[in-house]
Every structure is written in C-alpha cells, then in structure tokens.
LOBA-129742 format. One record per residue (C-alpha): residue number from 1; residue in one letter; x, y, z. Coordinates in Angstrom, 1 decimal, decimal comma, always signed. Layout:
k r c1 c2 c3
NUM A X Y Z
...
***
This chain:
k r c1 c2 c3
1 X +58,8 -2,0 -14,9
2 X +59,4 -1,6 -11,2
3 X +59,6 +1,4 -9,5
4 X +63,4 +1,5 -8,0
5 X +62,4 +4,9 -6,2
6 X +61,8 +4,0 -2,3
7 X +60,5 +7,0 -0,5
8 X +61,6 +5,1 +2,8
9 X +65,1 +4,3 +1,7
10 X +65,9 +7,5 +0,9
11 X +64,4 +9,8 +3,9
12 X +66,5 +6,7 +5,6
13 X +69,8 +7,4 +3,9
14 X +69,1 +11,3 +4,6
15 X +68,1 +10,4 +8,5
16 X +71,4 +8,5 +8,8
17 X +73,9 +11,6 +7,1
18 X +71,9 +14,3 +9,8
19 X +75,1 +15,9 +11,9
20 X +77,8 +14,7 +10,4
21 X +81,6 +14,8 +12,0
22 X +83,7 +17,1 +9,9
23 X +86,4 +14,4 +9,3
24 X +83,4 +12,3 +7,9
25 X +82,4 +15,2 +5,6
26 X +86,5 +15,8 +4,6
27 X +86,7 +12,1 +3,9
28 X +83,5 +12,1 +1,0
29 X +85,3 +15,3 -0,5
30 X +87,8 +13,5 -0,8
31 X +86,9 +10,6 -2,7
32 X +84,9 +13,0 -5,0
33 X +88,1 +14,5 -6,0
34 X +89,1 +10,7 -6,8
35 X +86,5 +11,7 -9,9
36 X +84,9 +8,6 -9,0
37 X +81,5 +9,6 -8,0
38 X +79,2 +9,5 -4,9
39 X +77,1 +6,7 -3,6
40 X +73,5 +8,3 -2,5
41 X +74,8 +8,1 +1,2
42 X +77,8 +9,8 +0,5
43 X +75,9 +12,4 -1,6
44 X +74,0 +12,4 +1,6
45 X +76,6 +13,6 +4,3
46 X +77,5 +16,3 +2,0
47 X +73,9 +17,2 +1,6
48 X +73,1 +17,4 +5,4
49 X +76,5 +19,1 +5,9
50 X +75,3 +23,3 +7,6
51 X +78,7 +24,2 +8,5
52 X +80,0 +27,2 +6,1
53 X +83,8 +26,2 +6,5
54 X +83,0 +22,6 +5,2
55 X +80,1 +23,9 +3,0
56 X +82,7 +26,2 +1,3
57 X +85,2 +23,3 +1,0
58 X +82,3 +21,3 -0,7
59 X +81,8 +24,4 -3,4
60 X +85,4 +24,4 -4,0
61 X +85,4 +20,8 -4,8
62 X +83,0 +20,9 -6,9
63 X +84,8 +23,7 -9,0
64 X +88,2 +21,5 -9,2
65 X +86,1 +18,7 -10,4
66 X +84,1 +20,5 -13,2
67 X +87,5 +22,1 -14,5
68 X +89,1 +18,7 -14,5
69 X +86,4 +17,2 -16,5
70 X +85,0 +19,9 -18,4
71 X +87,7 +22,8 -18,1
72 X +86,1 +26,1 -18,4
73 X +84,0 +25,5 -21,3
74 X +80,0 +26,0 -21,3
75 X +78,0 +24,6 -24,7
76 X +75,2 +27,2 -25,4
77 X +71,7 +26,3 -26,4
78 X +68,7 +28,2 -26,9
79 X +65,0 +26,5 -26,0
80 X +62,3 +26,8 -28,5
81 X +58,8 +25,9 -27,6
82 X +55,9 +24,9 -30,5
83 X +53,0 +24,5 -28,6
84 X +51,7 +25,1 -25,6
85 X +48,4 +23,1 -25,4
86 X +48,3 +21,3 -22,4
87 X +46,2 +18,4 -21,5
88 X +47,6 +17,8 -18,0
89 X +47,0 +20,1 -15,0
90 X +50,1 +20,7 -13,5
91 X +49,8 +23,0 -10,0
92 X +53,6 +24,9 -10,9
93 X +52,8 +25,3 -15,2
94 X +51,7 +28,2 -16,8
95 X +50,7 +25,8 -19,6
96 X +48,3 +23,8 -17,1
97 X +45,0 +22,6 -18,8
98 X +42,9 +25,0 -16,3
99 X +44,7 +28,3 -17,0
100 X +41,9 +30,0 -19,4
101 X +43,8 +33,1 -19,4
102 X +47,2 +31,7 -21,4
103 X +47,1 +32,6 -24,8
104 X +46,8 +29,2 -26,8
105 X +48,7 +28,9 -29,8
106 X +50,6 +25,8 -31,9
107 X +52,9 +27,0 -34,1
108 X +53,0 +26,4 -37,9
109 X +55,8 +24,7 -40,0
110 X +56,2 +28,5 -41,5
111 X +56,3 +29,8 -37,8
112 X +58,6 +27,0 -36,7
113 X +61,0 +28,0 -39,3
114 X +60,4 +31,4 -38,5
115 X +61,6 +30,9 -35,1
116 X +64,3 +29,1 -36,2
117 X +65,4 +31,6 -38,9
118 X +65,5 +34,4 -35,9
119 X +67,9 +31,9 -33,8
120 X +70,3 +31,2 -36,4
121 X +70,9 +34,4 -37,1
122 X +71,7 +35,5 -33,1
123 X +74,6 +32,7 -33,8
124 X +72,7 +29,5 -32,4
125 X +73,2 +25,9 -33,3
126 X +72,1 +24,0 -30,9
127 X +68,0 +23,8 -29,6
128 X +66,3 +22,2 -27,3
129 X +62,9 +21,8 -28,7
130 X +59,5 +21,4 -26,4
131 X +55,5 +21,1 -26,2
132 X +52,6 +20,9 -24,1
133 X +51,3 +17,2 -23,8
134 X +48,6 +17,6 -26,1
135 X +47,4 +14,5 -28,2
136 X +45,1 +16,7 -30,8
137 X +47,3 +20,0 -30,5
138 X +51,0 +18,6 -30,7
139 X +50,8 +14,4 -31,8
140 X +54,1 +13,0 -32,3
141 X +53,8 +13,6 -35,9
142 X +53,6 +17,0 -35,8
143 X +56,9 +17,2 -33,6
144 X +58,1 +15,0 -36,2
145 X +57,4 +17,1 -38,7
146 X +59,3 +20,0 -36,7
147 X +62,2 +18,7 -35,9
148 X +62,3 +18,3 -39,6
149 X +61,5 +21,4 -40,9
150 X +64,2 +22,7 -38,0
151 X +67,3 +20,8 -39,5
152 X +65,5 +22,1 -42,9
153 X +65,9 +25,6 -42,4
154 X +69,3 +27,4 -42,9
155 X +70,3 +31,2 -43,4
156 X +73,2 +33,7 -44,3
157 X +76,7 +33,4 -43,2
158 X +76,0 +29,6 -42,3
159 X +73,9 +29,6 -40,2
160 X +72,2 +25,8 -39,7
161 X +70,6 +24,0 -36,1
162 X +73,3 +21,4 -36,2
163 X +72,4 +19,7 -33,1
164 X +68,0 +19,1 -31,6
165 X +67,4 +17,6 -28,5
166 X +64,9 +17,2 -27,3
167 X +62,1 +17,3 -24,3
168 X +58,7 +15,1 -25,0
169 X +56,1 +13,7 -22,5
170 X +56,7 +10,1 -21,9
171 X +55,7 +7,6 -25,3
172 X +56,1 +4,0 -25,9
173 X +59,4 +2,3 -27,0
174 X +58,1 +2,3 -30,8
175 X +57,5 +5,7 -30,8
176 X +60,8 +6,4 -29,1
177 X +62,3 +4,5 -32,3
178 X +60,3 +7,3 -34,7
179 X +61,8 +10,0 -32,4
180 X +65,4 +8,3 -32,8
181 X +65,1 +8,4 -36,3
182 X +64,0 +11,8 -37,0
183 X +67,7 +12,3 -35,8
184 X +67,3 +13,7 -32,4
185 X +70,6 +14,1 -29,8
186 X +69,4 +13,4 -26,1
187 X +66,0 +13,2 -25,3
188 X +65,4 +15,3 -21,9
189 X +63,1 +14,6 -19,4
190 X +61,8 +15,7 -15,5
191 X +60,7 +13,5 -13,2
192 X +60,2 +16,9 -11,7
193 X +59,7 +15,4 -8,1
194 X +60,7 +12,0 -6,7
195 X +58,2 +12,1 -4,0
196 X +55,5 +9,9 -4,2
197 X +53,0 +11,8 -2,3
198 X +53,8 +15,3 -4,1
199 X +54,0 +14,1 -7,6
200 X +50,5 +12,6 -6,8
201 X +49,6 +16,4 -5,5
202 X +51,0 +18,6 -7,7
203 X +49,8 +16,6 -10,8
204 X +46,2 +15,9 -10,0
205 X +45,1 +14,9 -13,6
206 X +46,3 +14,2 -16,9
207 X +48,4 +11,2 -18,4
208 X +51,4 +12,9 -16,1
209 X +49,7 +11,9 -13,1
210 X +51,1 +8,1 -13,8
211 X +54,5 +8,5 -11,7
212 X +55,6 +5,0 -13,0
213 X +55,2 +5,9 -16,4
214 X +57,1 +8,6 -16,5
215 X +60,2 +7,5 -14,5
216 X +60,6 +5,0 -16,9
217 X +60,8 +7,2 -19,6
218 X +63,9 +7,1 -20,4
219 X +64,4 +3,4 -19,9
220 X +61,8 +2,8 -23,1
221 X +64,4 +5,6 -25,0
222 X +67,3 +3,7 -24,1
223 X +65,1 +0,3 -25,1
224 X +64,6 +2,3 -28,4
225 X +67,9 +2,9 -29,3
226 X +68,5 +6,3 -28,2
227 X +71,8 +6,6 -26,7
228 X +71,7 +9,9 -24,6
229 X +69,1 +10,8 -22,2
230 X +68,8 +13,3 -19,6
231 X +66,7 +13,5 -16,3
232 X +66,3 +16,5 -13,9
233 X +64,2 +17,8 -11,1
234 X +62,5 +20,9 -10,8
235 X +63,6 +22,0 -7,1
236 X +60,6 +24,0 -5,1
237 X +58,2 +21,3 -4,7
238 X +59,8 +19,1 -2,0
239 X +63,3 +19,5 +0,0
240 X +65,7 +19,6 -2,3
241 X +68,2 +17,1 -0,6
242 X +65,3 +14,2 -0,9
243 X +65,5 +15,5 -5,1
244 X +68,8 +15,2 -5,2
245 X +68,9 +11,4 -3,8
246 X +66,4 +11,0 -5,8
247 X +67,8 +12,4 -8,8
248 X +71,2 +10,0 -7,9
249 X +69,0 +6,6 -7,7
250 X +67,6 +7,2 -11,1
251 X +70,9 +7,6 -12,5
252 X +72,4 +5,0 -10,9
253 X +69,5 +2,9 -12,5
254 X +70,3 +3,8 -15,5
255 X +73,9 +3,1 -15,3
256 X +73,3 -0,4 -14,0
257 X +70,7 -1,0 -16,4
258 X +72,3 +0,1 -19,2
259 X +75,7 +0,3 -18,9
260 X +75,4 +4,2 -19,1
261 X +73,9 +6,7 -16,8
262 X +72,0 +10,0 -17,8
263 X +73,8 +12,2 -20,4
264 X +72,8 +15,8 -18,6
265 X +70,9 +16,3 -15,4
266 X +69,0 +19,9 -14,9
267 X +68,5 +21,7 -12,2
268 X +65,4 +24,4 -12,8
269 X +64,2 +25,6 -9,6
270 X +60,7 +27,2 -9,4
271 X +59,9 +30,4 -11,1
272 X +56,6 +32,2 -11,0
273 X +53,9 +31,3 -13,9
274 X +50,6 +32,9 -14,7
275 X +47,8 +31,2 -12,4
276 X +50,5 +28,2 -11,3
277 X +49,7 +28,3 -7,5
278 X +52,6 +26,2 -6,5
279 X +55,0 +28,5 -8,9
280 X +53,6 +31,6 -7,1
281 X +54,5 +30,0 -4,1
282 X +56,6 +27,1 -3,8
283 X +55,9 +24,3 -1,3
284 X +59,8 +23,9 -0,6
285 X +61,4 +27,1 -1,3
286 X +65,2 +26,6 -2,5
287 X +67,5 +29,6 -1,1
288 X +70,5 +30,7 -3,3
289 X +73,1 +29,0 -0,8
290 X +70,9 +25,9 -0,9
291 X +71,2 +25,7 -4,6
292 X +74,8 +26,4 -5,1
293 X +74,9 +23,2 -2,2
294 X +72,9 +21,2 -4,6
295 X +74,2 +21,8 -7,6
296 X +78,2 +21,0 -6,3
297 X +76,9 +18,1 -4,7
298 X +75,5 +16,8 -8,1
299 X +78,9 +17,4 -9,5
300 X +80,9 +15,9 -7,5
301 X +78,6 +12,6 -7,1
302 X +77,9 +12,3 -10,9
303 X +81,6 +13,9 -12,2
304 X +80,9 +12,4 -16,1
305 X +77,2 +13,7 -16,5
306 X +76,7 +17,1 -17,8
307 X +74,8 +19,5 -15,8
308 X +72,3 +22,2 -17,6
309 X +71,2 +25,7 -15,7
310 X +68,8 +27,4 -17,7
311 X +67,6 +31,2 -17,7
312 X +65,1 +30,7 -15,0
313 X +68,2 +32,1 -12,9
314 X +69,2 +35,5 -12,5
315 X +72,4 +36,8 -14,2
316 X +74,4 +36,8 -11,0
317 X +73,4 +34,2 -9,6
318 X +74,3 +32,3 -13,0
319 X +77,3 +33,7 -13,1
320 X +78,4 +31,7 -9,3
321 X +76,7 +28,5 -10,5
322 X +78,5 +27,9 -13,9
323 X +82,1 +27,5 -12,1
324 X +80,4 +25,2 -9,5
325 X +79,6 +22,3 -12,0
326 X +77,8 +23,4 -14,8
327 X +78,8 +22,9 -18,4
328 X +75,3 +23,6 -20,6
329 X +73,1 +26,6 -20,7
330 X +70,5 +28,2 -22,4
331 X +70,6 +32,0 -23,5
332 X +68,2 +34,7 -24,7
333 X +65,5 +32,2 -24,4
334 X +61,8 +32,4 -24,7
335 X +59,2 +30,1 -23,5
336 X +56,0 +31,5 -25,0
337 X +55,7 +29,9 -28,8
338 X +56,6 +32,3 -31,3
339 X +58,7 +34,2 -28,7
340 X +62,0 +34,5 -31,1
341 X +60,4 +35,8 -34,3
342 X +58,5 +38,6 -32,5
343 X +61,3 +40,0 -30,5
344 X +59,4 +40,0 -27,1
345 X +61,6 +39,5 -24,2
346 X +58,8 +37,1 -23,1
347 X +55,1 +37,3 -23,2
348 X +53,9 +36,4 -19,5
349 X +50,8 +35,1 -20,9
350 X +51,8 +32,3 -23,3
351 X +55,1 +31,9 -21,3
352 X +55,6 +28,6 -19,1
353 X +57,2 +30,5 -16,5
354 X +58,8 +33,9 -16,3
355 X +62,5 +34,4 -17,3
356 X +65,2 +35,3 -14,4
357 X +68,0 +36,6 -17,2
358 X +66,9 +38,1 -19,8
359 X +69,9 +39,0 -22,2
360 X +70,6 +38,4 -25,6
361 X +72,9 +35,7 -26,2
362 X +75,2 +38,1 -27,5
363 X +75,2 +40,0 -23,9
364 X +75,9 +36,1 -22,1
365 X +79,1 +35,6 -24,5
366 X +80,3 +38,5 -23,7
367 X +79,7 +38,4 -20,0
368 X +81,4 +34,5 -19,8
369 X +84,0 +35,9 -21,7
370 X +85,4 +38,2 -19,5
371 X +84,6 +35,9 -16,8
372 X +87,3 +33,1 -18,3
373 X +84,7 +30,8 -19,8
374 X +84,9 +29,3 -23,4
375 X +81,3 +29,7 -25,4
376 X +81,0 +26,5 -27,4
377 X +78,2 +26,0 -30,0
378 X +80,0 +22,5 -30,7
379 X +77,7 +19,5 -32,0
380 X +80,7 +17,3 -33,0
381 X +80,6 +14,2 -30,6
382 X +77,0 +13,5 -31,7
383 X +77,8 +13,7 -35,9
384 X +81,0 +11,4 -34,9
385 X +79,2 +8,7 -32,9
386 X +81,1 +9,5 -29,8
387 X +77,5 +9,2 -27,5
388 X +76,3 +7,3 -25,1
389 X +78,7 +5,1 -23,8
390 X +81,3 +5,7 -26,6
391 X +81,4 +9,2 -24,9
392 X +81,8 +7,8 -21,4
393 X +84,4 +5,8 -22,1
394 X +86,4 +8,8 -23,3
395 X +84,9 +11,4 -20,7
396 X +85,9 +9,1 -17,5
397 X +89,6 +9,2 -18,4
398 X +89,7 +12,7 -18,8
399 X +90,3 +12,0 -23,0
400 X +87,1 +13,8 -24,0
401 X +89,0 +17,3 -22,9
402 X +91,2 +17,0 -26,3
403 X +88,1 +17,3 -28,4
404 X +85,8 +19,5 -26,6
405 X +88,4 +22,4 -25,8
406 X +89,7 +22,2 -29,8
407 X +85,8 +22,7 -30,9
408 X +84,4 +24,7 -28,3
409 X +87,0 +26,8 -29,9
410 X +86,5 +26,6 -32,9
411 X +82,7 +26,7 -32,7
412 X +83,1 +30,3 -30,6
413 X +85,4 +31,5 -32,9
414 X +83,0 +30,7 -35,6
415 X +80,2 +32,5 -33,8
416 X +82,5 +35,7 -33,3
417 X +83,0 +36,2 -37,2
418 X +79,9 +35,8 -37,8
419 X +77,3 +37,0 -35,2
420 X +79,4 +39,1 -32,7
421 X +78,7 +42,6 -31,8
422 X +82,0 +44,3 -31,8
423 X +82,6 +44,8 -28,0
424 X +82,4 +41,1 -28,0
425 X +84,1 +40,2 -31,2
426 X +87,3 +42,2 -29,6
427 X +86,9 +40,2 -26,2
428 X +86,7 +37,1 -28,0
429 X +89,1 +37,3 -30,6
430 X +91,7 +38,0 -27,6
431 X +90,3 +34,8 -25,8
432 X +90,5 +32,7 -29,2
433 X +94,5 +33,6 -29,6
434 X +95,2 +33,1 -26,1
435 X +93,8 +29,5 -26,0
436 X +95,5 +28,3 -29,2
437 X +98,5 +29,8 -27,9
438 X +98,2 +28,1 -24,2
439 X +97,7 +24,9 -26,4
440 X +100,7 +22,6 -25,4
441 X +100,6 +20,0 -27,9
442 X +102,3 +21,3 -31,2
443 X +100,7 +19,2 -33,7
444 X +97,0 +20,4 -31,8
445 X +98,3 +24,0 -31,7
446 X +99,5 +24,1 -35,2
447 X +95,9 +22,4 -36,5
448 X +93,8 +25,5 -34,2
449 X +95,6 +28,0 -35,8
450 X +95,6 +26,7 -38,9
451 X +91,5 +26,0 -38,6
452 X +90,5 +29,3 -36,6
453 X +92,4 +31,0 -39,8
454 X +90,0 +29,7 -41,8
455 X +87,6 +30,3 -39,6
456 X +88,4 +33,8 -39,6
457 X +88,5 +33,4 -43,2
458 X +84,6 +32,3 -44,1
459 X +84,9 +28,8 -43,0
460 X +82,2 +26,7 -41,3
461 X +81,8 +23,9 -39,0
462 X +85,0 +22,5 -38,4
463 X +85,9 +20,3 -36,1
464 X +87,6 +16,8 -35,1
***
C-alpha cells in the first residue's frame, strides 16, 4: 500500500494556519459545533490558534460537542499486559530489547486467569489486552490462547470480561482473520509518531522500524473483517500539532477507504520508563495547556470517534480532560505482567512506563461521580452488532445516545451492587435514581426502573 502520510503536506497545512485572524478561528468553531468534523486545515487554525480568549472558546467547544455526542458518560476499562518480551528497541519503552535490567516474564494461562480473576472481582468488564513484539515469547497463538482463557474465566457475584480489545504489533490480513475470530472488539494500534524522520530515530531496530507496515495496520484488520479499529499517537516525540494532522489524515484514510473511520483514537503522552532515554526526556515535551488544546481539537474535528485517556495522567489533570472530549478510560491499571494478582501499585521494573494515577477503580468511580459523570462498564453495541459502520450510522445522528445512556446505567448500577465500597455505593445509588428519573421518555423511564430493580435485585448484564 501507499503511504498517504506526506511530511511536506502537512508541515504545509500547519505553515499556512500560523497567525490566524480571530474571525478565522470563530468561524472553524463554528462549523465544529455543526458536528460535522474538521478538515486537517481547519484542525490546523485551531491548532496554531495562542490566544487564551479564543483558546478557551476552543475548550468550551469541545465540551458542548462531547456532551452532545457522548453526554457525560465515560466506559471504564482496565489494561492487562501478558508479556513483556520485546524484540524491537524502542528509545521511549521500558520493554525495549536492550533494557537488561527489566524483569522478563510471560505470563501463564493460570497467571492470565489469575489476573483476570483479580479484575473481575474490583467490578471490571471490559480489558484491553497487550504484549511485547516477541515472535518466540508471545506468537499469535499464545495471545490466542489468552484471549481465550480470558472470556474463560468467570467469578462470584457475576463477574465475566464481557468485552477484549485488543493492542497487537502489526500481522498479515490472515492472521488478522484468526484474531477476528477469537472474538476480539477493536483492535488498537499507535502509529506512535507520523514523522518520518523520528519514527526512523526512535525505532532504530526491530520489525517496528518498517513505518509503512505499521500504518497500514489497520487497513489489513479492516481487509480481515474486523470492523473497529483504533489508532493513536504517543505525544512527546515530535510537536504535537504535526501528530495531530497526522493522526487526522490517517483517519480520514480510513474513512474514505472503508466507508468508516477509526473507532477510538488515544492520546498517551510520554511518561518516564526504566532506561527509555526518550521517556526520561522527551524530544517534544507536551505542557498541560498544550494537551488539553490537542485533545479538544481531536474532538471537535473527529466528533463520532471515541477518544481514550489512560492512567499515564495525573488525577487532576484527568479530571479537566474527561469533560474536554473524552469518553474511554482506563482505571487502577498496571503495566508490569502479573501486576493485578500481586496487588503492587506497579513494579517500575517490569512496568512499560510509570503510572501518573494510581487509584483503585473504586476511588475513580467515586471521584467521576461526584464530578457528574456516568461510569459505564457497558459491552452492548459489540454483542448486538451495532459496530463499525452500523454504529456510525447511529452515532452521527445523535441516535446512539438512547442506548448508551440506558446501559451505561445499567452497567454502573450493576457495578455498585456488586463491587462498590459504601461511600461510593451511597454516591452512586443517588446518581442511578436521579438519571432514571431525568429520563423523559416514559416507556424508557419505566423499562430503567424496572431493570435497575432487578439490578438491585441480583440481576446481571442487562441491556438493549
């Protein structure tokens, strides 16, 4: 395939957005509250925008459009790493093939459903499972085999992964077909930078040092059947507003390609990782305001496509993010193998990169909670066949609202009889009633109550 990511057309669209007129800026918020999406140049002016009024008017755009889309809910996953053999050498990964001093381990289908055993019963349904690229240490069979022995392993009061996406080093379109039939949801993967020159520098050797082949990663999952994908960029090693073009070409490719563009797009920025010199000190540093910029730019340019943050931020600064565009994200994660079963907040040396919140997913519900957010665990779209572009077609007229809202509250009201600490069950409870009570449809207000009854009652995984 060809590779549709132009270093020159880019740094051009960026060159031609420098200084732009405020009425210019007002205008491109404008038709991003149209929910109709950015082009790349549009994305652009906003991008190159340093003025704090218009910058704030950007965040506060971005907030409107995620709550018309998405309302206030935010799904909940948790990570969980296998393996952290590494046969590439990436300069910001902790798992890089040179670190002798990371503690080596791939996890057996016992540990795996260890791990798995220890997440269920802190209330998780969803994963996002993960290795190092290691032909001898983690094959696709073995991943196989884990995904598996994952949807295999259940425990008390319910609890069942319901939903495992996934994130896998770049494979052919028949191996994409075995992945898609070991029942996977989207299959996740970073192009980490689009910039020719630094991918080529910060991954020196390894298969990842083949840009092409990655980039067109998800085109061969798409080829294969899979109908969700997701693409992100880890923001540190070049400017961020270059990434972010970038990240809008690719799914614009995808889109036109395919007639769908990328189910979720990440946003990890940098974090330190044992001997990772670029971790330890980024080449493009991202400041706070920076990334809040970024991430309401993505929003408004891509309105549909979820957006994941995961715990590599800091609780406070996670907390201003969510309400700018984001609707996934992780909790109580670990990202050493074998992290969950031991208890360990995170154990440096097996670790990818360190953590930047470190509370138990029982502490994050709670905290979202009183901030006005709805915890959903929901998995319902992908058992129902409303994916891919099935989901689009629903999402884009604003239809998908009258599904999501009914199981995100079902799903949290679920977790809260089950899993909740008391100080959070109370919070929650009193969140629960007021939702089905602010429901304005009778026939869908009559069918929550009804359901979270049960719910209350012993019930499991219901849903429409």
């Amino acid at each position: 395939m060809e590779d549709f990511i132009r270093d020159d057309i880019i740094e051009q669209t960026l060159d031609r957005a420098r200084n732009p007129e405020p009425s210019r800026v007002r205008d491109v918020i404008g038709k991003a509250l149209e929910l109709q999406g950015l082009t790349p140049g549009e994305a652009a002016v906003l991008l190159q925008c340093e003025d704090p009024e218009l910058t704030g008017e950007i965040l506060e755009a971005a907030h409107r459009v995620k709550l018309e889309i998405y309302g206030n809910r935010l799904v909940i996953f948790a990570p969980l790493y296998i393996s952290n053999y590494c046969s590439n050498n990436c300069l910001y990964c902790g798992f890089r093939r040179d670190n002798t001093e990371l503690k080596r381990r791939s996890l057996t289908l016992e540990e795996i459903a260890d791990e798995v055993m220890a997440l269920e019963r802190e209330g998780h349904k969803r994963i996002l499972m993960l290795c190092g690229e290691h032909p001898g240490m983690s094959p696709l069979d073995y991943f196989i085999e884990a995904i598996e022995t994952v949807y295999a392993t259940t425990t008390e009061k319910g609890g069942e992964i319901r939903r495992i996406n996934v994130e896998i080093a770049p494979m052919s379109v028949e191996d994409f077909r075995r992945l898609k039939a070991a029942k996977i949801g989207t299959y996740v993967l970073f192009q980490e930078t689009y910039h020719h020159e630094t991918y080529r520098r910060m991954h020196p050797v390894g298969p990842k040092a083949d840009f092409l082949w990655r980039l067109t990663a998800q085109d061969r999952a798409m080829q294969a059947g899979i109908d969700d994908v997701g693409i992100g960029a880890l923001f540190g090693l070049y400017d961020y507003k270059y990434e972010v073009i970038g990240l809008l070409h690719h799914a614009l490719h995808l889109d036109e390609t395919y007639g769908v563009g990328p189910h979720t797009i990440s946003v990890p920025r940098l974090e330190p990782a044992l001997n990772a010199p670029a971790a330890i000190q980024p080449p493009s540093p991202v400041s706070d305001d920076d990334f809040k910029k970024l991430v309401a730019v993505i929003r408004l340019s891509v309105p549909y496509t979820g957006m994941i943050l995961s715990t590599r931020e800091p609780a406070e600064l996670r907390s201003v993010v969510f309400d700018l565009g984001i609707s996934q994200i992780s909790a109580g994660s670990r990202t050493n193998p074998g992290g969950y079963r031991k208890g360990d907040s995170n154990d440096f040396r097996a670790a990818q990169f360190n953590l930047g919140d470190t509370r138990t997913l029982d502490e994050v519900i709670y905290d979202i909670t009183q901030r006005g957010h709805i915890p959903s665990f929901c998995t319902a779209c992908y058992r129902l066949g409303r994916v891919g572009k099935n989901f689009m077609d629903l999402a884009k007229p604003g239809l998908i609202q009258k599904y999501c809202r009914t199981n995100a509250i079902l799903t949290f009201a679920e977790y809260l009889a089950d899993y909740a600490s008391p100080e959070t069950k109370k919070a929650g409870d009193a969140l629960v009633d007021r939702l089905v009570a602010e429901t304005e449809e009778k026939a869908m207000r009559e069918l929550l109550e009804e359901r979270v009854q049960a719910v209350r009652g012993g019930a499991h995984d219901l849903y429409i």
